[in-house]
Wavefront OBJ file of the C-alpha trace (Angstrom):
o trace
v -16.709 31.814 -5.738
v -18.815 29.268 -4.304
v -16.959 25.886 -3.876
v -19.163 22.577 -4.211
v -18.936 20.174 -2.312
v -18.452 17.507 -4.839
v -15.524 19.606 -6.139
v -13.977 19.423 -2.691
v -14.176 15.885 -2.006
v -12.586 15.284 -5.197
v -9.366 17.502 -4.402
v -9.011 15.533 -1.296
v -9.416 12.141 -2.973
v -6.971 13.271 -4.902
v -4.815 14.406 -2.130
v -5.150 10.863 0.113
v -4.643 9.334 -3.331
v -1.086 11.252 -4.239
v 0.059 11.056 -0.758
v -0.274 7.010 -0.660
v -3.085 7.409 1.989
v -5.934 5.495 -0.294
v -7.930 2.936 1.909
v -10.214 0.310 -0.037
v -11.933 -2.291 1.979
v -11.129 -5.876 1.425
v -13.533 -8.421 0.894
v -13.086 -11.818 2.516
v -14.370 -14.697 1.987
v -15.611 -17.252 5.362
v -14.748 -16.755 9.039
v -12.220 -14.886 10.723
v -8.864 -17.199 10.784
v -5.353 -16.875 10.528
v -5.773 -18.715 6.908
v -8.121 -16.676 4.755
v -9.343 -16.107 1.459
v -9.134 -11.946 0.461
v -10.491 -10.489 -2.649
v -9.792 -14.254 -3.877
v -6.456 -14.880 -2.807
v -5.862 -17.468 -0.093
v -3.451 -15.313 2.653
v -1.975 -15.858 5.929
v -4.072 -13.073 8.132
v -1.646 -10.984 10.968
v -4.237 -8.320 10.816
v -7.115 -9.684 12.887
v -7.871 -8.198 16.836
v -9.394 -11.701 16.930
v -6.587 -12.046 19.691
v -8.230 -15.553 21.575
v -9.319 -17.477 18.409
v -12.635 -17.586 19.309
v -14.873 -15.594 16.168
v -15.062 -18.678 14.871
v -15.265 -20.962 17.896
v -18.082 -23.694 17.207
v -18.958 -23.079 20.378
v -19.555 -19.602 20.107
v -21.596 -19.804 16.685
v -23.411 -22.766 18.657
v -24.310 -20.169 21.360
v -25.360 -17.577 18.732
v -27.711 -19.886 16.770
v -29.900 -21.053 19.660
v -30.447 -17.523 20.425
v -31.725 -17.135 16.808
v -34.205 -19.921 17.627
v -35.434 -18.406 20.993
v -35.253 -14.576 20.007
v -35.049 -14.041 15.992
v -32.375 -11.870 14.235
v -33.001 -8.344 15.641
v -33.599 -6.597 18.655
v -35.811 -4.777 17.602
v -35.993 -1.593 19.992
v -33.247 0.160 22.326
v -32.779 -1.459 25.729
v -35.078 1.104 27.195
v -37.929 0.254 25.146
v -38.153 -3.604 24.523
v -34.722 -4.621 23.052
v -33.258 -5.984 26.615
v -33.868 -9.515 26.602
v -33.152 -11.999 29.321
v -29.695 -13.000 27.460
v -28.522 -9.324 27.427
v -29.376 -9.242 31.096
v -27.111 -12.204 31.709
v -24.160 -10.980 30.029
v -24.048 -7.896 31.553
v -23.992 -9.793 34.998
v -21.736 -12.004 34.048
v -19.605 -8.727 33.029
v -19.851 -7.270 36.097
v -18.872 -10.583 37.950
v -15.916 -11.171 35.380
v -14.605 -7.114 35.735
v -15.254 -7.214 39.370
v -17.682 -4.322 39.426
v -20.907 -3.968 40.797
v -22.875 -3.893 37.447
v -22.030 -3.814 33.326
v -24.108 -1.806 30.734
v -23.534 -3.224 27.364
v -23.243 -0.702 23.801
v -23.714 -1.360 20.710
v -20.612 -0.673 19.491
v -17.084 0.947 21.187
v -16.851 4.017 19.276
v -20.303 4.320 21.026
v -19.679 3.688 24.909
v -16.805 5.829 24.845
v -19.050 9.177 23.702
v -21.722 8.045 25.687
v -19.396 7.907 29.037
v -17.956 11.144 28.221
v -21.036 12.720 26.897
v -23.044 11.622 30.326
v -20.718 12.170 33.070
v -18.611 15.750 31.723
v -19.961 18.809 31.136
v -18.680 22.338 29.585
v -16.814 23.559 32.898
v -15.370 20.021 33.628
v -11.989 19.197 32.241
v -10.988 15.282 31.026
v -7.213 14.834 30.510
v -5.874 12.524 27.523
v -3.132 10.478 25.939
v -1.981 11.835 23.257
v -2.319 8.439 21.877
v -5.769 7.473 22.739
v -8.202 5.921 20.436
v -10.020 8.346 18.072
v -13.192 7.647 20.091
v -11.961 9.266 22.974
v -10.263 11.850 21.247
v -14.176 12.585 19.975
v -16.114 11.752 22.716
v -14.027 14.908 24.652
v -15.139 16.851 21.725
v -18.541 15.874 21.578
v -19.081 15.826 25.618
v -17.669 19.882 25.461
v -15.770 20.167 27.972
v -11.920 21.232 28.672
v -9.437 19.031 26.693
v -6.334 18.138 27.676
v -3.564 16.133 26.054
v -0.540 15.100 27.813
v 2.569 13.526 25.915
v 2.072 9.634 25.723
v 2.794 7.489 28.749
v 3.630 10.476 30.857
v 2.132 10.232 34.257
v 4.082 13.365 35.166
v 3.393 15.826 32.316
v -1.108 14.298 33.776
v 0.086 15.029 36.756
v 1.153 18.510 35.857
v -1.790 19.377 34.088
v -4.034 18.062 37.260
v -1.985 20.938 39.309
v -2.923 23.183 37.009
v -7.167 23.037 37.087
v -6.706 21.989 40.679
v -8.459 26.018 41.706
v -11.226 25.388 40.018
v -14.203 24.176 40.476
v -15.219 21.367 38.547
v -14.875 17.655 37.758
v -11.954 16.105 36.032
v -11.490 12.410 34.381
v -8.271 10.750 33.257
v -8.833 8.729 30.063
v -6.554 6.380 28.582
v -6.058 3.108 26.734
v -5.117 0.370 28.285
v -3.380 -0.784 25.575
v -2.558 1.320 22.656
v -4.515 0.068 19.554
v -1.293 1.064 17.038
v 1.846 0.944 19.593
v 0.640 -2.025 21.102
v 2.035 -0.359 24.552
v 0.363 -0.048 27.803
v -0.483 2.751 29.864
v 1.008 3.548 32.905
v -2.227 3.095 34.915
v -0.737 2.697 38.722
v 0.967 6.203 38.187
v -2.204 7.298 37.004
v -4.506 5.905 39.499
v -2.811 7.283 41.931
v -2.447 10.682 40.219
v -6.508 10.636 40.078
v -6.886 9.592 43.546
v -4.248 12.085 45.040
v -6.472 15.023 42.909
v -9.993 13.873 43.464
v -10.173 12.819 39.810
v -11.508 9.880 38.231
v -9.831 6.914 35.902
v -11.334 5.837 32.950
v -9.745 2.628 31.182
v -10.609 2.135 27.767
v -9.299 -1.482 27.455
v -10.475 -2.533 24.358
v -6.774 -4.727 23.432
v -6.351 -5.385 27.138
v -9.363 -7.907 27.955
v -9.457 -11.348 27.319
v -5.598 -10.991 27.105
v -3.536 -10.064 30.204
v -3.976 -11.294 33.234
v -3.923 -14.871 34.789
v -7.762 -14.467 34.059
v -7.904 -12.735 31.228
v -8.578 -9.603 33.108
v -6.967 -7.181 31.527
v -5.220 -4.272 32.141
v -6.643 -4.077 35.462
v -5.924 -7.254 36.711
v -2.286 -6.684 34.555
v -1.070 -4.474 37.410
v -3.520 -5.320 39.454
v -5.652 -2.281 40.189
v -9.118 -2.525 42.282
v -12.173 -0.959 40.949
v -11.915 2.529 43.088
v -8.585 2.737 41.590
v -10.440 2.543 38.127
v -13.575 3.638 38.522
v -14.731 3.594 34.713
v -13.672 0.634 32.786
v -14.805 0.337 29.091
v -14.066 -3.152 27.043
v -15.145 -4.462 23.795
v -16.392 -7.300 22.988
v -15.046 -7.519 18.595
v -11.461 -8.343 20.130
v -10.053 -11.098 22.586
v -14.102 -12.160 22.709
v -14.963 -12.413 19.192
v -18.424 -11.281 18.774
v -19.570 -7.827 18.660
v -19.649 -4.962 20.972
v -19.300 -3.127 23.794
v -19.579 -2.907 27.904
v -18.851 -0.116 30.404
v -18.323 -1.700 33.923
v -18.751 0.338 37.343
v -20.365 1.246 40.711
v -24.546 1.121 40.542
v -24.348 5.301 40.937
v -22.135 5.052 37.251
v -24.194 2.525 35.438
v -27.429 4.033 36.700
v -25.700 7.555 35.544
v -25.124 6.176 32.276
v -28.334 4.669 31.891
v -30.525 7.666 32.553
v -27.743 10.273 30.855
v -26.109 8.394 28.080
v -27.353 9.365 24.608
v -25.560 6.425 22.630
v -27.404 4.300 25.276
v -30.496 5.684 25.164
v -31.455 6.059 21.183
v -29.763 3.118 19.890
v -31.070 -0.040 18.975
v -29.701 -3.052 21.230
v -27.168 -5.562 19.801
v -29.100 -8.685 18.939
v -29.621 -11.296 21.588
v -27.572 -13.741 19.366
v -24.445 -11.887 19.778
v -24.955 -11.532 23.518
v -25.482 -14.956 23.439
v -22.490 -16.176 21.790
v -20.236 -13.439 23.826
v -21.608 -14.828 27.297
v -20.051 -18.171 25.782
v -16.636 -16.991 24.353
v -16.702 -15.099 28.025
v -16.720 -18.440 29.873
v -14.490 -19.998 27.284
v -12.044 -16.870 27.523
v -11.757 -17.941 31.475
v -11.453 -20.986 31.499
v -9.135 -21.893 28.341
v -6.012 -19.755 29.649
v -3.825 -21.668 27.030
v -5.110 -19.489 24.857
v -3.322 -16.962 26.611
v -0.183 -18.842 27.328
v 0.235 -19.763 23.404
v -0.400 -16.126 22.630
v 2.107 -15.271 24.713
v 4.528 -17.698 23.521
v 4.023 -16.362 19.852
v 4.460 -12.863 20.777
v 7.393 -13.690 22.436
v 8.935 -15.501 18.908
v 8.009 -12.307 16.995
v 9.491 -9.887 19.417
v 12.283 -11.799 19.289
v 12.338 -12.048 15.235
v 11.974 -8.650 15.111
v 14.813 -7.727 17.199
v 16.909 -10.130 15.738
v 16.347 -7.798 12.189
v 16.835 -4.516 13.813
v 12.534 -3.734 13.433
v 10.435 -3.401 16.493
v 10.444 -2.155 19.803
v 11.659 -5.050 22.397
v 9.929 -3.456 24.817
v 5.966 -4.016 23.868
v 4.525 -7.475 25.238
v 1.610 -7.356 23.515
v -0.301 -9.183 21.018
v -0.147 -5.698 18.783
v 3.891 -5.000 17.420
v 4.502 -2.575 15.208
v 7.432 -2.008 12.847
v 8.063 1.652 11.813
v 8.776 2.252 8.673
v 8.392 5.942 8.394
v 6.721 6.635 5.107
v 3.220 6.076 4.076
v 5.155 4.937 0.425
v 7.451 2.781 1.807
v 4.960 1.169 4.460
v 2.243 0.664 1.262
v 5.148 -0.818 -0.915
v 5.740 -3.420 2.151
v 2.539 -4.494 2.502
v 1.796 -4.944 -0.907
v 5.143 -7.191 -1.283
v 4.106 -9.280 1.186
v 0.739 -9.836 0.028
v 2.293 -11.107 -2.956
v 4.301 -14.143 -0.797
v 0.112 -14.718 0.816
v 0.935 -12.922 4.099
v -1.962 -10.643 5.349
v -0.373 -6.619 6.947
v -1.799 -4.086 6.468
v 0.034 -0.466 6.784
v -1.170 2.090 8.640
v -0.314 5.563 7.675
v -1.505 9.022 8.993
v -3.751 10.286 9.975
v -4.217 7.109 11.694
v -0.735 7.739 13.523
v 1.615 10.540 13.294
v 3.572 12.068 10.393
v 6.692 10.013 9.956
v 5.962 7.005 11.669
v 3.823 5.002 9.035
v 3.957 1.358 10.452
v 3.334 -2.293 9.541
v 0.687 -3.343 11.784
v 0.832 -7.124 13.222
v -1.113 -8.628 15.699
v -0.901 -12.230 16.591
v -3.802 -14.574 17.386
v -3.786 -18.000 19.661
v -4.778 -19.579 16.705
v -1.602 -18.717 14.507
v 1.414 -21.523 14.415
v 5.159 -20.866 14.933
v 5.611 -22.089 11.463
v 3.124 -19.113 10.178
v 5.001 -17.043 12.716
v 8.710 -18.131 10.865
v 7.041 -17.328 7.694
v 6.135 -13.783 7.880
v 9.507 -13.131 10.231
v 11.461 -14.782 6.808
v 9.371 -12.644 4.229
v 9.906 -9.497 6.025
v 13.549 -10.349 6.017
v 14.004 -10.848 2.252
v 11.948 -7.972 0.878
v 13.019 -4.816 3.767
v 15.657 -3.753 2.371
v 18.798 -3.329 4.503
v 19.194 0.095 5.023
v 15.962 0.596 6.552
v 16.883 -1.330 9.421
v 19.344 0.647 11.670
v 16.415 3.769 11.829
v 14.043 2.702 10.584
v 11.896 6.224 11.321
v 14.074 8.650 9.277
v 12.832 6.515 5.942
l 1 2 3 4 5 6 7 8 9 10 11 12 13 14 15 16 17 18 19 20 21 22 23 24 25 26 27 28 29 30 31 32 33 34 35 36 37 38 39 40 41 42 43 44 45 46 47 48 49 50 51 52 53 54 55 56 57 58 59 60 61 62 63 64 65 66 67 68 69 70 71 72 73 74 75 76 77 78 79 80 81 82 83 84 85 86 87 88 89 90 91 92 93 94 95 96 97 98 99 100 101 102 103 104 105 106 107 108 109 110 111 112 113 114 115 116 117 118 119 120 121 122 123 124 125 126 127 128 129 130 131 132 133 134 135 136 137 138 139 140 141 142 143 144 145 146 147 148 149 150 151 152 153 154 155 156 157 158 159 160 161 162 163 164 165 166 167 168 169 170 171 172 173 174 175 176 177 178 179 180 181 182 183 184 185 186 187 188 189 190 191 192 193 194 195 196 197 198 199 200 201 202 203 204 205 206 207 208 209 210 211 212 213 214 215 216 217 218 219 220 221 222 223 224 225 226 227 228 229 230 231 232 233 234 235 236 237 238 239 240 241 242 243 244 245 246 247 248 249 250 251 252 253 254 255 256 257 258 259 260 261 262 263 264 265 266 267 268 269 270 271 272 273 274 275 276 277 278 279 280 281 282 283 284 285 286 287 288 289 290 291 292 293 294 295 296 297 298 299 300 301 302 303 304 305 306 307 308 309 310 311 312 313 314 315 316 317 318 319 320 321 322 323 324 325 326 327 328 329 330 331 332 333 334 335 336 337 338 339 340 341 342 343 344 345 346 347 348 349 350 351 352 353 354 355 356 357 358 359 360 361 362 363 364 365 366 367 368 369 370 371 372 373 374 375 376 377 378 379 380 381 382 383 384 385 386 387 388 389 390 391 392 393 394 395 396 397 398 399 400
């Protein structure tokens, strides 16, 4: 018997539903800001990747709305065609400069650059090796590009290096992909281990540093400058522009031979649309203003700091992530729904994150901090989680 497809998408509603796993969109109400107004209720917001402040900088939306004047709303065409205006021309120079890479090619969206890289540069008899913890865009653009896929156990340079041993006979290309900073763990990647893996096997290193940029770094850097690693050590470095920057977007920075190669190869490139000239615009100013404002970065850094501390203080947390992104594992999708719905009661913004998002068991509260939250706000979520987790979650916090 023939089943319908409407009958199937029903028994997995049903399933998500059962399992705690529903996801609704929330509707919100003016600019992105640690104090918001959700689905009508004013909240304190620990969910944004609006890591700098700067979505709402006047300065940025300043930026944006004299590009309206000169340019209009849309772009109208992909780059290729006539979408690439002067501004996007600037940014992507001022990219390059900023990464320290010989040129930038700006996407329309993340998800985007990451399956155009992979799609352009790997074919069916070339192998790319993965994180196990990876964004989902990578994990798709491997599947999409075709070629050999290979997952090695988070943050093991060893078990990569392994696996580069074993496709070392053949003949073919191989790229090392990773996150620079894992989007849910908020953990970074062991990139000097793996630079030098990729170097010592002829491979190459792609960064995807969408959490890193804009954050680490004297400069804002990233993970690259982070460690620091030069640009033969990483030859492929992908950043957003939604996050630490605050507008919209995406950029892969490289050698002229890589952005050329993703220009003539790149599908997501190639038949897309360009972002409008507004948001390149208001990026090349949150760019400068990213640079030059590193108190952003030093306030972020103090915050992080106070919740790290917080956590450890209630037995939640891992001590040992210095990043804007800190989890706290609660195990079950139940238990990490129940959580966030009790806090949204006391006006505090976190959302839970269950699988398939991240693995079985390990069903999370999801905070990231922003330069332009207070210590007080800060205090107050640190003080609600304390009164409503109850006690005997705290010493393992995984076996919930």
């Amino acid at each position: 018997m023939t089943v319908s497809i409407e009958q199937r998408l029903r028994e997995r509603l049903g399933a998500a539903r059962a399992a705690g796993r529903w996801r609704a969109p929330r509707t919100l109400e003016g600019p992105q800001s640690p104090e918001q107004v959700i689905d009508g209720r004013r909240v304190v917001a620990f969910c944004s990747n609006d890591y700098l402040g700067l979505a709402a900088d006047r300065r940025v939306v300043a930026a944006a709305r004299a590009a309206l004047e000169d340019y209009g709303m849309g772009a109208g065409a992909a780059h290729l065609v006539n979408g690439h205006t002067r501004v996007h021309a600037e940014l992507e120079d001022d990219l390059a400069e900023f990464t320290g890479r010989e040129r930038a090619l700006l996407f329309s969206t993340g998800y985007m650059a990451n399956l155009g890289v992979l799609q352009a540069l790997l074919g069916r008899h070339d192998t790319v090796l993965e994180d196990r913890l990876n964004h989902a865009s990578l994990i798709d653009a491997s599947r999409l590009a075709g070629c050999r896929t290979r997952r090695y156990r988070h943050g093991d340079a060893e078990h990569a290096g392994a696996m580069l041993e074993a496709t070392a006979a053949r003949q073919h290309s191989r790229l090392i992909v990773t996150d620079g900073v894992f989007s849910m763990d908020g953990d970074h990647a062991p990139l000097p281990a793996l630079a030098a893996l990729a170097q010592r096997h002829g491979a190459w290193l792609m960064v995807d540093d969408a959490h890193g940029l804009g954050v680490l770094g004297e400069g804002g850097g990233g993970s690259c400058e982070h460690f620091p690693l030069t640009p033969s050590e990483v030859p492929v470095l992908m950043g957003t522009l939604g996050k630490a920057f605050g507008t919209a977007g995406a950029f892969v920075a490289g050698s002229r031979t890589l952005i050329e190669g993703l220009t003539q190869f790149s599908r997501t490139y190639i038949y897309t649309t360009a972002m409008p000239a507004a948001v390149a615009a208001a990026t090349r100013q949150s760019l400068a203003i990213a640079q030059r404002e590193s108190w952003r970065r030093a306030h972020l850094g103090s915050l992080v700091g106070r919740l790290r501390q917080g956590l450890t203080q209630l037995g939640l947390g891992d001590p040992g992530v210095v990043s804007p992104i800190q989890s706290v594992i609660l195990g079950t999708s139940r238990l990490a729904t129940a959580m966030a719905d009790a806090l949204l009661e006391q006006g505090l913004l976190v959302p839970a994150i269950r699988p398939p998002t991240v693995p079985e068991g390990s069903a999370r509260l999801r905070i990231t901090l922003s330069a332009a939250h207070t210590e007080t706000q800060v205090d107050r979520l640190l003080d609600a989680i304390d009164r409503l987790l109850p006690r005997d979650r705290r010493a393992h916090p995984a076996a919930c």
